[in-house]
C-alpha positions as CSV (number, residue, x, y, z in Angstrom):
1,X,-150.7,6.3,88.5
2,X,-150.9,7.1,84.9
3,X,-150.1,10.8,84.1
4,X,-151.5,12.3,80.7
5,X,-152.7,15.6,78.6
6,X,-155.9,16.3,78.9
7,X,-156.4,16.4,75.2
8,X,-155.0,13.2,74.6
9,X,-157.5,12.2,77.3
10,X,-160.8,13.7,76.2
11,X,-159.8,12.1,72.1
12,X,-159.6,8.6,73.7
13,X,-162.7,8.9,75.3
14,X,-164.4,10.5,72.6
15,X,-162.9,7.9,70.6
16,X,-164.1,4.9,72.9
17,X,-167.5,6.3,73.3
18,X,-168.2,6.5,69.2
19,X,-166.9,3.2,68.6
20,X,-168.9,1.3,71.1
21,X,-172.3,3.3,70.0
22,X,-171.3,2.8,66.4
23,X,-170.1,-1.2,67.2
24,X,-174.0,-1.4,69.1
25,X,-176.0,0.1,65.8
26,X,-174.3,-1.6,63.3
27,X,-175.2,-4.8,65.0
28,X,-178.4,-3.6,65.7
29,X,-178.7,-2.5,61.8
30,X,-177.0,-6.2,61.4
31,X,-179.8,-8.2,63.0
32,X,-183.0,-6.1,61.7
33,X,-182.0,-6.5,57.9
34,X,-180.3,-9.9,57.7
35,X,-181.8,-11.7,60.1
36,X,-185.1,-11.0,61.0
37,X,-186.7,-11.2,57.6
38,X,-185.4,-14.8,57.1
39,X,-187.0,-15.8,60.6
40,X,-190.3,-16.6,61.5
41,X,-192.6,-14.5,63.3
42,X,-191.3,-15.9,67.1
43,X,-187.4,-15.9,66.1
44,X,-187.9,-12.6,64.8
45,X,-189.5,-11.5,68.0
46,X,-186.0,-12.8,69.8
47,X,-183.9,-11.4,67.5
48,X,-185.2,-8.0,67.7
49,X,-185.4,-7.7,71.2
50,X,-181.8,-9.0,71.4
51,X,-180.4,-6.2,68.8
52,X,-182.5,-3.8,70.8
53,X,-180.5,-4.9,73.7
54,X,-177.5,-4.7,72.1
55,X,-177.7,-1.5,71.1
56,X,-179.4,-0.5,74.7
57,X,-176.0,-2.4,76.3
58,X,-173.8,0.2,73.5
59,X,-175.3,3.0,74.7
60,X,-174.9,2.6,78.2
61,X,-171.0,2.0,77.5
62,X,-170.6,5.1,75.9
63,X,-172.3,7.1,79.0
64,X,-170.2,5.3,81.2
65,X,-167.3,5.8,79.3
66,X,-168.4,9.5,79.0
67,X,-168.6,9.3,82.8
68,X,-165.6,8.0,83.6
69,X,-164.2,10.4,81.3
70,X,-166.1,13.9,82.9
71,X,-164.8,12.3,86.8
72,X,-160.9,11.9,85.7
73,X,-161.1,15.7,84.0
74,X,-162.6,17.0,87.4
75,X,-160.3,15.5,89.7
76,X,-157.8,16.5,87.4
77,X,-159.0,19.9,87.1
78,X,-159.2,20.1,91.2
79,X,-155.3,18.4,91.5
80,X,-154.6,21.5,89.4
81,X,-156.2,24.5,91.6
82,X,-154.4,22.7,94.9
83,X,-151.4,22.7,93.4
84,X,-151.8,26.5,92.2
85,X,-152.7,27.5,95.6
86,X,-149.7,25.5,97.4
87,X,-147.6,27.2,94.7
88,X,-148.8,30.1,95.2
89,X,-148.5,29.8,99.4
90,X,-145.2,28.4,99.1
91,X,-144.1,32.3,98.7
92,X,-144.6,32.7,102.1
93,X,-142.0,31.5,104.6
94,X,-144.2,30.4,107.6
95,X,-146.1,28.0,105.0
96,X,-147.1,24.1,105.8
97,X,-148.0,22.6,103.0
98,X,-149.1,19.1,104.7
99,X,-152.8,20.6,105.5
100,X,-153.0,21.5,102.0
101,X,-151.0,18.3,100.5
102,X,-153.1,15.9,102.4
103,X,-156.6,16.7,100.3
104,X,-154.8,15.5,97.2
105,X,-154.7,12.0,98.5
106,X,-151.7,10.0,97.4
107,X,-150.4,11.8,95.1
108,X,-150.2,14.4,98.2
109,X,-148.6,12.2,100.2
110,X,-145.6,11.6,97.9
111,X,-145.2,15.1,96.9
112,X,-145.3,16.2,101.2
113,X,-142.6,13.2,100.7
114,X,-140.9,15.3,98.1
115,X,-141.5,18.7,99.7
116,X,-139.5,17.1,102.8
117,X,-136.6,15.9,101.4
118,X,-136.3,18.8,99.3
119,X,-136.6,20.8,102.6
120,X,-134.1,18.6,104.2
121,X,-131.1,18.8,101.6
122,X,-131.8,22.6,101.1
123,X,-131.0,22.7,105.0
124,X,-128.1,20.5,104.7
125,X,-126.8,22.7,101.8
126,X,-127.4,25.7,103.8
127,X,-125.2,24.5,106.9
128,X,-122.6,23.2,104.8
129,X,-122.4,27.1,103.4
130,X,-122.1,28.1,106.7
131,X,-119.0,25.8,107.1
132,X,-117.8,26.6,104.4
133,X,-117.5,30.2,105.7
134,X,-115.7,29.7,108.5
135,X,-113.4,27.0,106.9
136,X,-112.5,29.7,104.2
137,X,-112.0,32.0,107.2
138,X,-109.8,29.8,109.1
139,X,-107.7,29.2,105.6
140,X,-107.5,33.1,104.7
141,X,-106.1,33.7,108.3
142,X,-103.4,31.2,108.1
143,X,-103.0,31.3,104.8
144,X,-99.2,30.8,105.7
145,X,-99.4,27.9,107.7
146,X,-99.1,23.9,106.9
147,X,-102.7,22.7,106.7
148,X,-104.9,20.1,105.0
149,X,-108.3,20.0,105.2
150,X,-110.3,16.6,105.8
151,X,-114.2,15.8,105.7
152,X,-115.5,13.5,108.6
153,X,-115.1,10.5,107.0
154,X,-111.1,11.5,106.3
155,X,-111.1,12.3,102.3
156,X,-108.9,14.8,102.0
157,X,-110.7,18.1,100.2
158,X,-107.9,20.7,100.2
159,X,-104.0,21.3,101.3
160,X,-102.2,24.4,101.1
161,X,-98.9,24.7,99.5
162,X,-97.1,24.8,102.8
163,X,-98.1,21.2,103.6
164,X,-97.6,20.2,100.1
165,X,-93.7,21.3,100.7
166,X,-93.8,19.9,104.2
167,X,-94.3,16.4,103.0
168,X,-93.1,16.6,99.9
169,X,-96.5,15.5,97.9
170,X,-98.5,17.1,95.1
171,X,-101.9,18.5,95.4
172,X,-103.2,15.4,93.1
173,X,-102.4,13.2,95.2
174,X,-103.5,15.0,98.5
175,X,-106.8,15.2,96.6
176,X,-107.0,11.7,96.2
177,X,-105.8,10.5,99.6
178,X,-107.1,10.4,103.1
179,X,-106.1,10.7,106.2
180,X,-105.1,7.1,107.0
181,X,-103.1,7.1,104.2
182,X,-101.6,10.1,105.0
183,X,-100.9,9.8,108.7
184,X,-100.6,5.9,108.6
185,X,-99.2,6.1,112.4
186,X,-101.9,8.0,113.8
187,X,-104.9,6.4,115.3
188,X,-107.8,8.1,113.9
189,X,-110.8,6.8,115.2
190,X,-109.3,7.7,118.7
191,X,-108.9,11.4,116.9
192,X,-112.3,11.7,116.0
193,X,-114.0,10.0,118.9
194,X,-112.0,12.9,121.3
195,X,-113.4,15.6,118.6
196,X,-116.6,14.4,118.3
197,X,-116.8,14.5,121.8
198,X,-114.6,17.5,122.8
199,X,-115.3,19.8,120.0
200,X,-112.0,21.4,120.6
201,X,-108.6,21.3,119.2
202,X,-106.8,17.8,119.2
203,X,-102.9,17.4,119.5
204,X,-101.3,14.3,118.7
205,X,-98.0,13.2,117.7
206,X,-96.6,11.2,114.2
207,X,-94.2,10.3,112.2
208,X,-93.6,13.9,110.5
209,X,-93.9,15.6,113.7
210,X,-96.4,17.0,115.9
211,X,-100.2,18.2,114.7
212,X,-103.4,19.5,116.0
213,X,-106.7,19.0,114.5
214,X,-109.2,21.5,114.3
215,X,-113.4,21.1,113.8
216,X,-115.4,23.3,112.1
217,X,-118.7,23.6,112.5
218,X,-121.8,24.0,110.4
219,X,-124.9,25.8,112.0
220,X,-126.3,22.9,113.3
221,X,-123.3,22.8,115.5
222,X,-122.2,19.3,113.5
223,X,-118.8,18.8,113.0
224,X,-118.2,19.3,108.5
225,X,-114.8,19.8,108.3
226,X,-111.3,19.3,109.9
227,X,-108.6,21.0,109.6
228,X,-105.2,19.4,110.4
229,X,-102.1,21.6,110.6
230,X,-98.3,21.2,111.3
231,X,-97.7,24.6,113.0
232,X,-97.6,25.5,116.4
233,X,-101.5,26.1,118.3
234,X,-100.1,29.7,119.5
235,X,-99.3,30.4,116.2
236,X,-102.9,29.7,114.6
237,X,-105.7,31.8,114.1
238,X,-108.8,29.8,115.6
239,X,-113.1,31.0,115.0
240,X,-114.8,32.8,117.5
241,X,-116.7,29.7,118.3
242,X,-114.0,27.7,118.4
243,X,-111.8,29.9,121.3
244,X,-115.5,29.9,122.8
245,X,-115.3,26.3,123.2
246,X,-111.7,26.4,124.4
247,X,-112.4,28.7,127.4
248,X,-115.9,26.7,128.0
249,X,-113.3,23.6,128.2
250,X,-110.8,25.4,130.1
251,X,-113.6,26.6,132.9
252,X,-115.5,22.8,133.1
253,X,-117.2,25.0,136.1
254,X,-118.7,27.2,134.3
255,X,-116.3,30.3,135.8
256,X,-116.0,33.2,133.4
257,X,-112.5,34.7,133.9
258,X,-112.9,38.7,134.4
259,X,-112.3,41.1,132.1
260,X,-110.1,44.1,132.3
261,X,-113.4,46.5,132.8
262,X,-115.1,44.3,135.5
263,X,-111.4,44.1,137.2
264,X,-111.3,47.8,136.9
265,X,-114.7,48.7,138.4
266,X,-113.9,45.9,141.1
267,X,-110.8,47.8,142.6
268,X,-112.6,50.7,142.1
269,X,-115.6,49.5,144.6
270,X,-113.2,48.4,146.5
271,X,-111.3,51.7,147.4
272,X,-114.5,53.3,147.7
273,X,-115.6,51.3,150.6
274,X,-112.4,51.1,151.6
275,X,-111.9,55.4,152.0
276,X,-115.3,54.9,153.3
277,X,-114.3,52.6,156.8
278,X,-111.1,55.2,157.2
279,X,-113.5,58.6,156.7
280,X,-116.2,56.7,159.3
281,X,-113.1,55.1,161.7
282,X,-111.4,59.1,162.2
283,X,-115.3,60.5,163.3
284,X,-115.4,58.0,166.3
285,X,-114.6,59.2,168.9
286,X,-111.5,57.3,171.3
287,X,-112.0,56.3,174.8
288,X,-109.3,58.5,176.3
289,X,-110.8,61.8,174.9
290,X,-114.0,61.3,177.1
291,X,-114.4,64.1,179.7
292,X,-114.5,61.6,183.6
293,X,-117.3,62.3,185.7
């Protein structure tokens, strides 16, 4: 696929089309004044009919040429109003552009290829802003605490200044560290299987004392960030989501534990009904007052 201006297009062809008519009457001019006077009457009979075929065969060129030329400028012309009315669809949020795409042929077919990874890392940019939201929430709100913040893999992408005086390293060479480097006695596949899995805090124990690792979440519910810190769990701030996930994982049965106002209008039904027996148990009447027959 060969992509060009239109006027660069239309001056070749034009340019192809008049040299291959002029090419056909000069040798057509050629033939009729140099040769065919020095022939005799039946070679000159060949030769004319042979520069009238030449010039026939020029001609013919040049309308295909000119052809050719007219079909690539219409095509082109229709690739141009698709694409103005996708462009002009695309404002809309509900809009599929594969129907439309797919009358442009190939070209359709890698720019629907375009169109979709486009889509795709505009998603992936818009969950990791999401994540980044709650990770800057989770830092503000324990702004005083030890913590360092890892991506999946383990590269280390921020530390606060508590954890940099906690293990006694620079934020230059957090940046560049991860966390096996970091936490060389910690088994970290085993880490991020259980939070993979778990979605919840994980506690484990190391050579400069005793952490919990935290996920955070992008919208797609896919694990962006981790954040490790040195400071006791009661004393750390955790997402909505993430206490969420705590009391899903501390109620496996699915048991919601009872809030104060459900407890409240529960003692409440239950004095009602209770006065209720006493008021209905004092109308009776006993055995003993019965008048005897």
């Amino acid at each position: 696929m060969v992509v060009v201006r239109h006027l660069v297009l239309v001056l070749f062809g034009a340019v192809a089309a008049v040299a291959v008519v002029v090419t056909g009457i000069y040798g057509y001019h050629l033939i009729v004044t140099t040769a065919i006077p020095a022939a005799t009457p039946d070679l000159a009979a060949i030769l004319k009919t042979d520069a009238e075929s030449i010039l026939f065969a020029a001609i013919v060129a040049a309308t295909v040429i000119a052809l050719i030329l007219l079909a690539i400028l219409s095509r082109s012309l229709y690739l141009s109003r698709e694409l103005d009315k996708i462009v002009e669809m695309s404002r809309y949020r509900d809009f599929s552009p594969e129907v439309s795409l797919k009358r442009l042929g190939r070209i359709g077919d890698r720019l629907s290829s375009l169109y979709h990874n486009a889509n795709a890392v505009s998603e992936s940019k818009t969950r990791k802003i999401g994540a980044l939201s709650d990770l800057n929430s989770f830092l503000v709100r324990n702004v005083s605490a030890p913590l360092v913040v890892f991506e999946l893999p383990g590269n280390v992408v921020h530390a606060s200044r508590g954890f940099e005086e906690r293990i006694g390293a620079g934020r230059t060479e957090l940046l560049s560290a991860t966390v096996t480097t970091l936490f060389p006695d910690l088994a970290w596949n085993e880490v991020e299987i259980e939070l993979l899995r778990r979605r919840t805090p994980v506690a484990r124990k190391t050579g400069i004392g005793e952490m919990t690792f935290y996920p955070i979440e992008d919208r797609a519910d896919e694990i962006a960030y981790i954040v490790c810190s040195l400071e006791k769990p009661e004393k750390v701030w955790l997402p909505e989501k993430m206490r969420h996930a705590l009391e899903r994982a501390d109620n496996p049965d699915g048991a919601k534990p009872e809030s104060q106002f459900g407890h409240a209008v529960a003692s409440g039904l239950r004095g009602i009904m209770a006065s209720f027996r006493r008021g209905r148990s004092k109308k009776e009447p006993k055995a003993s007052d019965t008048p005897e027959k």
